[in-house]
C-alpha distance (Angstrom), angle and dihedral (degrees) to the residues before:
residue distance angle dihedral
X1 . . .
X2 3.77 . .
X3 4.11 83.4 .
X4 3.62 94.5 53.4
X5 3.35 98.1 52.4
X6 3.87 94.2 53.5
X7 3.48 85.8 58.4
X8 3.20 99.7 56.5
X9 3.67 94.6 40.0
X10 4.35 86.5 53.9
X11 3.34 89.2 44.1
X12 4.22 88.8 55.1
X13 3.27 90.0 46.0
X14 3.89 98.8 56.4
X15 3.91 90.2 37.9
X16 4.17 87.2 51.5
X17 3.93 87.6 43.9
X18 4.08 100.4 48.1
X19 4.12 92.1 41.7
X20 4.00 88.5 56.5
X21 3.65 88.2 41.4
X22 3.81 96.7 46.6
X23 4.32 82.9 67.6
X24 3.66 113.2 88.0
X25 3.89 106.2 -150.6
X26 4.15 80.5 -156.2
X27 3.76 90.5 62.5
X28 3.96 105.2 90.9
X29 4.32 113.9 -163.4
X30 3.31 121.6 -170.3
X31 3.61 118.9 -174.6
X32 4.35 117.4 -142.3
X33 3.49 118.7 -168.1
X34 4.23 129.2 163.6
X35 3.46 144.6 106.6
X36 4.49 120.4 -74.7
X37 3.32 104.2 -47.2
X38 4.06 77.9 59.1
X39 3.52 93.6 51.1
X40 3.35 96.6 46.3
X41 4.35 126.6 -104.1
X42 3.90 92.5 -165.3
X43 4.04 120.5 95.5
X44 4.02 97.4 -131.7
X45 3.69 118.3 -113.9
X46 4.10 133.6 -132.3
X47 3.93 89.7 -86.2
X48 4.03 100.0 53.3
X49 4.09 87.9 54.8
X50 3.85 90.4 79.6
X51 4.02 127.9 61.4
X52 3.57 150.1 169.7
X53 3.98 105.3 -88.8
X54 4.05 78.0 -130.6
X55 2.99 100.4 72.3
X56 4.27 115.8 65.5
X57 4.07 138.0 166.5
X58 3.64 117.4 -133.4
X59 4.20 103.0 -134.4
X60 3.45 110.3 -111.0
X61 3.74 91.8 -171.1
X62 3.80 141.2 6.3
X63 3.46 123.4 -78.1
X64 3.65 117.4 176.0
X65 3.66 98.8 -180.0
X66 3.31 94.4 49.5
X67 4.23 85.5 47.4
X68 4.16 90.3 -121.2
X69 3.67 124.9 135.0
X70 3.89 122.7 -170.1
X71 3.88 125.8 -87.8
X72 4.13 85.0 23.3
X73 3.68 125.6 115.8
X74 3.66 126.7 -135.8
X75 3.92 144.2 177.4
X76 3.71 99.5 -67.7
X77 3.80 100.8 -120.2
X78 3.82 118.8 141.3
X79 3.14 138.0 -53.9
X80 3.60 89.8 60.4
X81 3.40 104.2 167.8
X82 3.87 122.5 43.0
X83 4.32 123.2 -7.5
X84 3.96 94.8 -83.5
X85 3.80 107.3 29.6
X86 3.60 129.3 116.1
X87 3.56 157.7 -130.3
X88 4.06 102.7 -36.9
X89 3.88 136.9 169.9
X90 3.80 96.2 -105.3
X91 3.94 79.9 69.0
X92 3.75 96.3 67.3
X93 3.61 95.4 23.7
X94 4.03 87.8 69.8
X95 3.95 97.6 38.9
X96 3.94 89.4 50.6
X97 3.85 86.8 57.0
X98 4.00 98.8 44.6
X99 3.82 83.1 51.4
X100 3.49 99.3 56.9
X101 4.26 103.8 23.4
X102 4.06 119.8 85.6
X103 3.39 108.2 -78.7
X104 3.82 89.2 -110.8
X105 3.54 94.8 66.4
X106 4.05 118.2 85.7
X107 3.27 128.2 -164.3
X108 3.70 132.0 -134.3
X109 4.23 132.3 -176.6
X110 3.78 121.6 -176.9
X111 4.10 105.5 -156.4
X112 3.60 127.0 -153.6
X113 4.15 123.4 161.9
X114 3.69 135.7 148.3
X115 4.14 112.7 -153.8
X116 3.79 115.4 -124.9
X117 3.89 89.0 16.4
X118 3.80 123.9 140.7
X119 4.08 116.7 -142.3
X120 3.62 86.3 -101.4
X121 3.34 91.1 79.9
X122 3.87 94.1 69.0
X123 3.95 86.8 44.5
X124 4.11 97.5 108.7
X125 3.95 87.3 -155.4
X126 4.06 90.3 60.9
X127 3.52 106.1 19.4
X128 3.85 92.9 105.4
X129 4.06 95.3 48.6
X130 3.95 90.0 40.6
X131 3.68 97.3 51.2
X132 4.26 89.0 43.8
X133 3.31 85.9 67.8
X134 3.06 112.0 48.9
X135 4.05 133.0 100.3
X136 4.20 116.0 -91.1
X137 3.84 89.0 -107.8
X138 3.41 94.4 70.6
X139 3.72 105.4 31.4
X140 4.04 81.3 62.4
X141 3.43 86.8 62.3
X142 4.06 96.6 39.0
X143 3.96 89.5 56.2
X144 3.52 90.2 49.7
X145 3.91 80.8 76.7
X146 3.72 89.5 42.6
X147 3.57 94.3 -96.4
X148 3.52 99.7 -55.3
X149 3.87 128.2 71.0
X150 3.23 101.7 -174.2
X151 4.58 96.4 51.0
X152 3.69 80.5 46.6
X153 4.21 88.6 56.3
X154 3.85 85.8 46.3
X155 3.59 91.3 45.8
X156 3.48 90.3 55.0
X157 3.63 102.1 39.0
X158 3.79 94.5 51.8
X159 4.18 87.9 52.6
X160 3.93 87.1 52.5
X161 3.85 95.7 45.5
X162 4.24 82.5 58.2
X163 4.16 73.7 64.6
X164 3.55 119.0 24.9
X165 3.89 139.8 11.8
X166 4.09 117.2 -102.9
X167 3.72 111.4 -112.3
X168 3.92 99.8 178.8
X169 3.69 152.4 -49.5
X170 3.74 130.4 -98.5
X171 3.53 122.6 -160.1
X172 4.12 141.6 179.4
X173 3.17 117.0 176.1
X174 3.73 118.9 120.2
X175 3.95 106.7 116.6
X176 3.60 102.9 87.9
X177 3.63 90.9 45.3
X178 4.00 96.3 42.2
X179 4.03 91.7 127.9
X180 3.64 91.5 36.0
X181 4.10 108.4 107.8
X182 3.68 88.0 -177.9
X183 3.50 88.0 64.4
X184 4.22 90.2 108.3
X185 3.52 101.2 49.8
X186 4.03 85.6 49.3
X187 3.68 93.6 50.6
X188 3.71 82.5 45.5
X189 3.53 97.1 61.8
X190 3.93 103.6 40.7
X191 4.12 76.6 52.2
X192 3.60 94.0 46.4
X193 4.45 86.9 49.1
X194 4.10 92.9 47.5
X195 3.81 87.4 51.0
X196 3.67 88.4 51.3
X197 3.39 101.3 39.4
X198 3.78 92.9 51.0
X199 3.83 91.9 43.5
X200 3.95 87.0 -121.7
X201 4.10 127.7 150.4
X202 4.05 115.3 -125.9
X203 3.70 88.6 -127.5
X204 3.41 96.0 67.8
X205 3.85 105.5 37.4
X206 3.90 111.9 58.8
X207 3.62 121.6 -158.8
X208 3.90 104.8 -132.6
X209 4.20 105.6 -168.4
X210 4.11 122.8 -175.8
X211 3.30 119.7 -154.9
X212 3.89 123.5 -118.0
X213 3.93 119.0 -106.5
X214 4.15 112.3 -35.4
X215 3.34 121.5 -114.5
X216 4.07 86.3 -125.9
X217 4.35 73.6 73.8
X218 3.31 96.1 49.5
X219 3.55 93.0 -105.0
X220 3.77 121.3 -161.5
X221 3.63 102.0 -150.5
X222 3.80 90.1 32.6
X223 3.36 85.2 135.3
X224 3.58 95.9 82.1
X225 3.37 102.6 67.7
X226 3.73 94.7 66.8
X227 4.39 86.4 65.3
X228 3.31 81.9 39.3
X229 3.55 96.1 67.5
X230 3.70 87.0 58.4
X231 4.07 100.0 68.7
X232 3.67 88.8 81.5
X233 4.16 92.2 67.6
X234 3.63 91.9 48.0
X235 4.26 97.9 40.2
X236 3.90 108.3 34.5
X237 3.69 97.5 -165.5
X238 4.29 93.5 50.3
X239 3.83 122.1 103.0
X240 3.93 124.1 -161.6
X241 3.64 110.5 -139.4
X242 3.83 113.9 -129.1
X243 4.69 102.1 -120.3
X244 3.96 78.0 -175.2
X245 3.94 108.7 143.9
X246 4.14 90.1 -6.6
X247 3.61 96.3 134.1
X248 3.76 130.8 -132.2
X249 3.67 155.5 -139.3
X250 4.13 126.9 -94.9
X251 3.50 92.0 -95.4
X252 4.17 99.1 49.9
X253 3.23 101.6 -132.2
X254 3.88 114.5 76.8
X255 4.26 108.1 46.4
X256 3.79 118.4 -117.2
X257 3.78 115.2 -107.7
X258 3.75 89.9 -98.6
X259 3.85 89.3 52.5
X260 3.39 88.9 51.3
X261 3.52 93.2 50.6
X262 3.68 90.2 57.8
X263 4.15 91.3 48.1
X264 3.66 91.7 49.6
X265 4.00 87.7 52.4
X266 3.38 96.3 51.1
X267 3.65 95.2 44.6
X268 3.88 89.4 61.0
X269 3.67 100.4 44.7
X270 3.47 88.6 50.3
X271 4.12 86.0 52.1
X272 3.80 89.4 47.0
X273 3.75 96.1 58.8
X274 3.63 85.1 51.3
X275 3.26 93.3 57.1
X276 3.32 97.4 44.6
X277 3.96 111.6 -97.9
């Protein structure tokens, strides 16, 4: 008996000891979640084919044409969020911070958005009733994730953690909710649930939020950058991301890729102070 349980209690040990070993503290993730302007509206151009081997995109869902299976990482070049999407600012967010980190530090995003979809549909309490009803279009692209965007973002997220260590969450979503003054304590909660989920402290996971197109752009949701500007007084450790002079497509809504370019950089210098560079 008394051998059998020091085997077990070696054989603990080493499992314990290779699982907290198996995390590279060098391996940055960032999770990116939203609705289009997340996933990306812009066709990318001859310059955002190429990047750093650094930087990577865990696949959120299969893409056979693209040759990417779930729960796999690969080179982070666009799309980076679902088979067909486009040019988006978790793109330039991640090459701005493999250009200016240590060159033993890589960087990681997991991306999960739903065009057209208000931030209730990453609430867990009303995903279910949200997503019933909405229009087919979108519930395509909600069962993509299995029917639930946000468990698929967990899903992910716990698979990288096996990996790497969770440096922060990016978000933009803000359109469908651009009259909503609740729109903070929503955000709050789906924050407050990833933290949880992921068994991560507030302190050490900032919230980094951009707004949707300026009105300097003609913006048509504009509007929502003025509640918005309110998320910081109800989550300390959240930054809005200025979308001032980040230019945008015909129909002033979605940015241009160039505007997302500019997003995307922002985003990550923003990050890097936080980090400490």
């Amino acid at each position: 008996m008394t051998k059998k349980l020091g085997i077990l209690f070696l054989t603990g040990i080493l499992f314990f000891t290779s699982k907290v070993y198996s995390q590279d503290p060098n391996f940055y993730i960032f999770l990116c979640f939203g609705q289009s302007n997340m996933e990306g509206a812009a066709r990318p151009e001859d310059q955002d084919k190429t990047v750093d081997s650094s930087f990577m995109v865990l696949q959120s869902v299969d893409c056979p044409d693209l040759g990417r299976t779930k729960g796999n990482w690969y080179p982070a070049i666009p799309p980076l969020c679902r088979c067909k999407t486009g040019l988006s600012p978790a793109d330039y967010f991640g090459r701005t911070l493999v250009a200016a980190l240590p060159e033993n530090v890589r960087v990681g995003v997991i991306h999960v958005a739903v065009a057209g979809c208000k931030i209730e549909l990453f609430d867990k309490d009303s995903v279910k009733s949200y997503s019933s009803r909405q229009p087919v279009w979108m519930t395509r692209i909600i069962e993509e994730y299995g029917g639930d965007p946000y468990a698929r973002l967990i899903e992910m997220a716990k698979l990288a953690q096996k990996e790497g260590v969770i440096k922060g969450i990016l978000l933009h979503q803000g359109e469908s909710n651009a009259s909503d003054t609740a729109w903070p304590s929503k955000v709050n909660k789906v924050y407050n649930s990833i933290l949880k989920d992921l068994d991560l402290k507030a302190g050490s996971v900032p919230l980094l939020v951009g707004e949707v197109v300026n009105a300097d752009q003609k913006g048509v949701a504009a509007g929502a950058n003025k509640i918005m500007a309110n998320l910081p007084r109800v989550i300390p450790n959240s930054y809005i991301i200025s979308s001032a002079g980040c230019t945008a497509g015909r129909d002033n809504l979605h940015f241009n890729a160039a505007g997302y370019r500019k997003l995307g950089t922002r985003y990550g210098v923003k990050m890097l102070s936080l980090l400490g560079y």
